[in-house]
C-alpha positions as CSV (number, residue, x, y, z in Angstrom):
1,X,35.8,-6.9,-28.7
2,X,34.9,-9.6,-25.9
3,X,31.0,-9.0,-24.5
4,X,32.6,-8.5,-21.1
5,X,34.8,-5.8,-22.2
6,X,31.3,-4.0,-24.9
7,X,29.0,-4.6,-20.9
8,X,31.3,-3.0,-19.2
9,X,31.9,0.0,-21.9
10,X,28.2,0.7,-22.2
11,X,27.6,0.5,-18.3
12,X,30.5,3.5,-17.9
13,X,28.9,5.1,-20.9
14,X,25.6,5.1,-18.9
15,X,27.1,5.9,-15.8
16,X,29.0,9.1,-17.3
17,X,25.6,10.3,-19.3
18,X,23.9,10.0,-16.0
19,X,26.4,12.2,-13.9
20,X,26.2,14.9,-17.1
21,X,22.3,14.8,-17.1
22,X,22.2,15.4,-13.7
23,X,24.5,18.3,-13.6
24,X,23.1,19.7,-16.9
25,X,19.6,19.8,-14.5
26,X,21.6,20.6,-11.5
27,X,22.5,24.2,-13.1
28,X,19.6,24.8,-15.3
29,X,16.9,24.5,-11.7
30,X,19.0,25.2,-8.8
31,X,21.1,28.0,-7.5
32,X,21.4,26.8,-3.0
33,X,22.4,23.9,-1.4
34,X,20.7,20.6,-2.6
35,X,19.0,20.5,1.0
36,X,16.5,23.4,0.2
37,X,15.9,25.2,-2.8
38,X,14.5,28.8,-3.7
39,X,15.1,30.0,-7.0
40,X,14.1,32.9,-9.8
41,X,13.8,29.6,-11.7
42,X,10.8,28.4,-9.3
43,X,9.8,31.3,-7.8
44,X,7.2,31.6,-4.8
45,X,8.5,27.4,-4.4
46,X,11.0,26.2,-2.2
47,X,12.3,22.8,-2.8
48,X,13.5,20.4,0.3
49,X,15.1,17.4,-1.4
50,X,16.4,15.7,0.8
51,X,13.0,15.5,3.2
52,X,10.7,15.3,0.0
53,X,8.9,18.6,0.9
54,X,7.4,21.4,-1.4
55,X,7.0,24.9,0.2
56,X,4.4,27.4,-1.5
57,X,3.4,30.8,-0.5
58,X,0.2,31.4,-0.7
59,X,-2.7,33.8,0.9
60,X,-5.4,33.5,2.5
61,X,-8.5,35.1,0.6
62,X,-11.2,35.0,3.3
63,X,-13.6,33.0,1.1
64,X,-16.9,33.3,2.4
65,X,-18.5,31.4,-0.2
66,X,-18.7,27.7,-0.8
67,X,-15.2,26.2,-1.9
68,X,-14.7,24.2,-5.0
69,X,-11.1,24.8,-4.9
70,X,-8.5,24.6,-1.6
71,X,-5.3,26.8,-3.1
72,X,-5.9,28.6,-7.1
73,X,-3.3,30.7,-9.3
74,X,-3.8,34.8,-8.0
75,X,-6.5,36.4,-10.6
76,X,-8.1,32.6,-10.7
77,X,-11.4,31.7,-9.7
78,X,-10.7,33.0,-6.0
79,X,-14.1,33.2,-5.3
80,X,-14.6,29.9,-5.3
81,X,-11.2,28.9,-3.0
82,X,-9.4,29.2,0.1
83,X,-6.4,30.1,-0.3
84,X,-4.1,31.9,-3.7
85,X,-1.0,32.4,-4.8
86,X,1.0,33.9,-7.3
87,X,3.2,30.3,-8.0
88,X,2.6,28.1,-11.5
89,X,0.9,25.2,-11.7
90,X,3.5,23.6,-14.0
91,X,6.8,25.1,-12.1
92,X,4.5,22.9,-8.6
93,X,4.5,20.2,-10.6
94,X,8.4,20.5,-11.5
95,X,8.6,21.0,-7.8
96,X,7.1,17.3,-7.3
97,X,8.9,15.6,-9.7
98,X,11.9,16.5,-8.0
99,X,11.2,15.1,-4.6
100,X,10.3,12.0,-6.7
101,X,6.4,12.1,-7.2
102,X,5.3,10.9,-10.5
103,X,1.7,12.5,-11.5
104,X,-1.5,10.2,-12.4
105,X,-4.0,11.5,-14.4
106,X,-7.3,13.7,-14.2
107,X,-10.8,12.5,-14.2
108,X,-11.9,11.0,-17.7
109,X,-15.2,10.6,-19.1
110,X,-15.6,7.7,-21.3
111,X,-18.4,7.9,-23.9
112,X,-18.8,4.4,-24.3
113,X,-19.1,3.2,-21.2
114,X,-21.0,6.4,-20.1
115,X,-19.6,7.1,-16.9
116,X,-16.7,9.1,-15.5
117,X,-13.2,7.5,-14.1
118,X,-12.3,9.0,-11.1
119,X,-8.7,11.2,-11.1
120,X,-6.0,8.8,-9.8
121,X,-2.0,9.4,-8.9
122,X,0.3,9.5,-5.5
123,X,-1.4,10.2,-2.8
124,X,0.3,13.3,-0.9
125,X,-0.4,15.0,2.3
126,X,-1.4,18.8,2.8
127,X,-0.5,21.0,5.6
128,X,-0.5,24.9,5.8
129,X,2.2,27.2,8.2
130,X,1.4,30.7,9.0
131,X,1.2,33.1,11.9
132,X,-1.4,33.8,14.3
133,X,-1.4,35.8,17.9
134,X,2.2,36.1,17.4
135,X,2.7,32.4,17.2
136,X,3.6,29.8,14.1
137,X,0.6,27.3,13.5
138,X,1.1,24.2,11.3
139,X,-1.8,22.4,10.8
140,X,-3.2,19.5,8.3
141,X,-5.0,21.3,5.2
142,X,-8.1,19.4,5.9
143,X,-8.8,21.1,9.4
144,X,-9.4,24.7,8.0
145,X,-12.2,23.0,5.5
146,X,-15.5,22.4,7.4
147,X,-19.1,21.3,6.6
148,X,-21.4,24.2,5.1
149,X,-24.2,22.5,7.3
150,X,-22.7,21.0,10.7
151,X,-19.8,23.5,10.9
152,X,-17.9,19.8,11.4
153,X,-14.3,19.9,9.7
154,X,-13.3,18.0,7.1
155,X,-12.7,14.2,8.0
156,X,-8.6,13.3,7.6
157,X,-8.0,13.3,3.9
158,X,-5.1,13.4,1.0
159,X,-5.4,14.6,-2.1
160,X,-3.4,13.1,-5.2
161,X,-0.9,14.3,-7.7
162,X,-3.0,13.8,-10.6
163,X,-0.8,16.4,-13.0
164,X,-3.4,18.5,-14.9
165,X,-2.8,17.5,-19.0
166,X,-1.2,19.6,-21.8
167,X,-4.2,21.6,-23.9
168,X,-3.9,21.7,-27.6
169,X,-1.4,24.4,-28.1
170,X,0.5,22.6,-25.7
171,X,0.2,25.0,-23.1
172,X,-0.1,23.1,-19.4
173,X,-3.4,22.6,-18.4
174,X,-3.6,23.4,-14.8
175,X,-1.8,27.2,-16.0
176,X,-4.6,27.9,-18.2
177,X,-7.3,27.4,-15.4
178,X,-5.4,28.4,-12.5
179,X,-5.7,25.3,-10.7
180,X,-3.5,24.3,-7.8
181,X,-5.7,22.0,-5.4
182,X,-9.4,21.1,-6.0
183,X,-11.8,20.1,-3.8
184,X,-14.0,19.3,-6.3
185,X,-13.3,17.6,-10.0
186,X,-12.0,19.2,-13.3
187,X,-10.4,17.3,-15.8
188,X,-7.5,19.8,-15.6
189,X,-6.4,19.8,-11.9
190,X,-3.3,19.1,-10.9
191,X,-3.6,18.3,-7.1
192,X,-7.3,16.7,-7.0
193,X,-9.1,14.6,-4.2
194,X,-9.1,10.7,-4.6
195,X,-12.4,10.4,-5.4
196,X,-15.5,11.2,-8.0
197,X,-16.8,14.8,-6.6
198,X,-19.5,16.7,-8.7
199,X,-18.6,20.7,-9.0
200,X,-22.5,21.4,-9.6
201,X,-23.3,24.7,-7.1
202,X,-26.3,22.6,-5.0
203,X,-24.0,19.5,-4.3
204,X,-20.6,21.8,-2.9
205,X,-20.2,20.7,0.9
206,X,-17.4,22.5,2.2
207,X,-16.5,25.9,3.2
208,X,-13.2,27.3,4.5
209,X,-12.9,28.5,8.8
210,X,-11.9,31.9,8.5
211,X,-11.8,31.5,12.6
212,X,-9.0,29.3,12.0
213,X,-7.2,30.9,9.6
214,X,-4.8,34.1,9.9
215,X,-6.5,37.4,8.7
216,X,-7.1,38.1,5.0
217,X,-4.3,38.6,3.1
218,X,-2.0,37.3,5.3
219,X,0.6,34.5,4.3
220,X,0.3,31.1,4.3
221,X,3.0,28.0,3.2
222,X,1.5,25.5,1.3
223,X,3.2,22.1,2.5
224,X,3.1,18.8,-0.2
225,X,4.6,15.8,1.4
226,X,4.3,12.6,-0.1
227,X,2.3,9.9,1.9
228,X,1.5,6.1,2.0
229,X,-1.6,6.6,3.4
230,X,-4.3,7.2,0.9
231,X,-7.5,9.0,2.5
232,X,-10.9,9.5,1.0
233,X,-13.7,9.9,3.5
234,X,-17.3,9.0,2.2
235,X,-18.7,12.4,3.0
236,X,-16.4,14.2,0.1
237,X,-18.0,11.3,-2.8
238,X,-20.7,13.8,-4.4
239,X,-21.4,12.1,-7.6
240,X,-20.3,12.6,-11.1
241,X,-17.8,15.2,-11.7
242,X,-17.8,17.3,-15.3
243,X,-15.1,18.6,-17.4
244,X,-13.8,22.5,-17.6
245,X,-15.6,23.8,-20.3
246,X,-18.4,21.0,-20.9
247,X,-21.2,19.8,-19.6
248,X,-21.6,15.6,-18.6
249,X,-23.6,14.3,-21.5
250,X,-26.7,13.1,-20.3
251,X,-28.9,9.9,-22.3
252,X,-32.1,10.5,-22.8
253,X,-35.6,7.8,-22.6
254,X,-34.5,7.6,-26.9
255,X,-31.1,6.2,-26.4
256,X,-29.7,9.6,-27.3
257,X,-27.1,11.8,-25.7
258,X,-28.0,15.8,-25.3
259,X,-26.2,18.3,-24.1
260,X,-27.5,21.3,-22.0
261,X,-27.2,23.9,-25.0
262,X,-27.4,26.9,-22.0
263,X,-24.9,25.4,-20.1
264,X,-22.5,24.8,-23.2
265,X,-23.1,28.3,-24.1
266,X,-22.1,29.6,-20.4
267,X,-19.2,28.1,-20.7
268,X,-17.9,29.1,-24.0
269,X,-18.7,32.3,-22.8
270,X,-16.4,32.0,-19.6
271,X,-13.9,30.5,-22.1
272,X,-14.4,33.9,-23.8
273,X,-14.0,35.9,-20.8
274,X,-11.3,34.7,-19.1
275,X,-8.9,33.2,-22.1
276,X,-9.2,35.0,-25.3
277,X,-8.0,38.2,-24.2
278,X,-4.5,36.1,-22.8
279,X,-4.4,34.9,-26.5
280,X,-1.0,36.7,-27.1
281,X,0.9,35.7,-23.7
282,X,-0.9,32.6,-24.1
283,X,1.1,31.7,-27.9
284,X,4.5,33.1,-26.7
285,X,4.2,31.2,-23.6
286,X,3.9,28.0,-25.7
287,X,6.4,29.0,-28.0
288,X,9.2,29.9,-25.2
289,X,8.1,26.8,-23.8
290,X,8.8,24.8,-27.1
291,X,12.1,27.1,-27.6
292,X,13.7,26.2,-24.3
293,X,12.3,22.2,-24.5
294,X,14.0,22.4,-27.7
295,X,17.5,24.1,-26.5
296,X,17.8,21.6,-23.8
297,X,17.2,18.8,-25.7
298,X,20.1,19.7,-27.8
299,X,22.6,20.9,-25.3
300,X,21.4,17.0,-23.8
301,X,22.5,15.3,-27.5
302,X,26.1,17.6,-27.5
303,X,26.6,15.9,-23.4
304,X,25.8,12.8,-24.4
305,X,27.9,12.8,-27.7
306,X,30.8,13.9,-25.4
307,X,30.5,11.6,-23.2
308,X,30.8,8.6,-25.3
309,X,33.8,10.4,-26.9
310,X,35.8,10.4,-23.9
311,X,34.2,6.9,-22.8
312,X,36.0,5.9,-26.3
313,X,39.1,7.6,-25.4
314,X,39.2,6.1,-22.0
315,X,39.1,3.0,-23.6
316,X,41.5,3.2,-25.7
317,X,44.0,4.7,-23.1
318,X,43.1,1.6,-20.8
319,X,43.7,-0.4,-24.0
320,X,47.6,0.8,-24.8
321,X,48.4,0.8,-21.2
322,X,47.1,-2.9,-20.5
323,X,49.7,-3.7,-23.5
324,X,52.4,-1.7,-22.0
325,X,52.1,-3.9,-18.3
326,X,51.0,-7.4,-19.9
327,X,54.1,-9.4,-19.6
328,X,54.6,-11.4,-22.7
329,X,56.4,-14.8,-23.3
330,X,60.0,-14.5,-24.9
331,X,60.1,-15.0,-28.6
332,X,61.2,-18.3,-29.4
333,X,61.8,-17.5,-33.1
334,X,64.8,-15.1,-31.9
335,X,68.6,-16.2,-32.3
336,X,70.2,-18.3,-30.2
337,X,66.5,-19.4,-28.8
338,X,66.5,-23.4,-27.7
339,X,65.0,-25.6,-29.6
């Protein structure tokens, strides 16, 4: 078969897989139009494709306390955050790959080097909707977050998509911890701030304005955008950050590295606390996740093994027609042909 004719088989092939992929994903997450989405598949999300905008519902808690979180999972560590809601993690971060944000990654601590990389990804902006004396506010995220001290608010700022990691059992990480959007560093957020932020108690700046918020309880929407504009203001850089569930190592005058044994303990304690008793929702969880992965995966193989059966039938269809219209010269060997 000519190379022209194998290039232009494979690019129909590729164009036809495409098209089934795409309706195969079309079905499985969306049930409106393709301009805004809300679905039992995504639920408490609504998707706006076409203007590359995610739509939460969240609450707001009333947080009198100092905020090392902007937005955390309902029955998370709301004592430390703005604002909850009852959405997950991993169906937000769905929700941003499908207005085309691809996720970085959290902070990292590198032993060698000694020192902690900051979290890195998209930058995308933060805005929050909600009523108040009867009238619809929209304002930037960063305006309802002020200064514990001065009572300033937050300088203009984005956060980044830096998309949590998977744990061990492969269950997402931001799920486990209730993450949504920090303020301060954990090497399992999912929306973090662009910058190295320590999430010890005596360096936390910020506080949420209650007076600028709607009463407690009340509903709020959770705007993600994607920006170009990538905002980190000096007065959020804290120091070194440390990781959910450990402490920073720390080197001693000896040349070797300790770890705060009380602090270690605290935390496996908290691990205790809070994730053991899920142990049970926690397996099936993974194991419907690997069961669905698994199912789709398949039902992607049968579509593309169609498709390059009817690609080959097209062909050949093209084939016998092209030598049905292809005139052909007479056949000189036939009787009474000149010679």
């Amino acid at each position: 078969m000519p190379a022209k004719r194998i290039a232009n088989r494979k690019k129909k092939t590729m164009r036809m897989i495409g098209l089934l992929i795409i309706t195969l994903f079309s079905m499985i997450t969306f049930a409106e139009s393709p301009a805004t989405q809300k679905t039992d598949k995504l639920p408490f999300i609504r998707v706006d494709v076409a203007n590359k905008q995610v739509r939460i519902e969240c609450e707001n808690i009333a947080c009198p306390a100092p905020l090392e979180f902007f937005v955390v999972v309902a029955g998370g560590p709301e004592h430390e955050a703005a604002l909850r809601s009852r959405v997950k993690p991993s169906n937000v971060h769905l929700a941003l790959l499908m207005i085309g944000i691809e996720p970085g990654s959290p902070i990292k601590y590198s032993e060698a080097a000694q020192k902690w990389s900051p979290p890195h990804g998209p930058p995308v902006s933060l805005s929050l909707e909600f009523e108040k004396n009867g009238k619809t506010v929209n304002v930037p995220a960063y305006k309802i977050i002020r200064d514990i001290k001065t009572k300033k608010a937050m300088p203009a700022t984005t956060w980044i998509f830096a998309g949590s990691r998977p744990l061990p059992d492969g269950t997402y990480g931001a799920d486990a911890a209730g993450y949504l959007v920090n303020i301060v560093n954990f090497d399992l957020a999912m929306i973090d701030v662009p910058a190295l932020v320590s999430n010890s108690n005596e360096t936390l700046l910020w506080e949420a304005d209650n007076d600028l918020l709607p009463p407690p309880n009340a509903a709020v929407t959770l705007i993600i955008e994607p920006t170009d504009k990538l905002q980190a203001p000096k007065e959020i850089e804290t120091g070194t950050a440390t990781t959910q569930g450990a402490s920073s190592p720390t080197t001693q005058a000896s040349g070797r590295i300790e770890t705060d044994q009380q602090k270690v303990d605290a935390m496996q304690k908290l691990w205790e606390d809070r994730v053991s008793p899920h142990d049970k929702a926690i397996r099936e969880a993974a194991q419907a996740q690997y069961d669905v992965i698994g199912e789709l995966r398949r039902e992607q193989q049968r579509l593309i093994d169609e498709a390059d059966r009817i690609q080959r039938v097209i062909d050949e269809l093209e084939k016998r027609y092209q030598n049905m219209t292809t005139p052909r010269p007479e056949n000189v060997d036939a009787p009474g042909a000149t010679q």
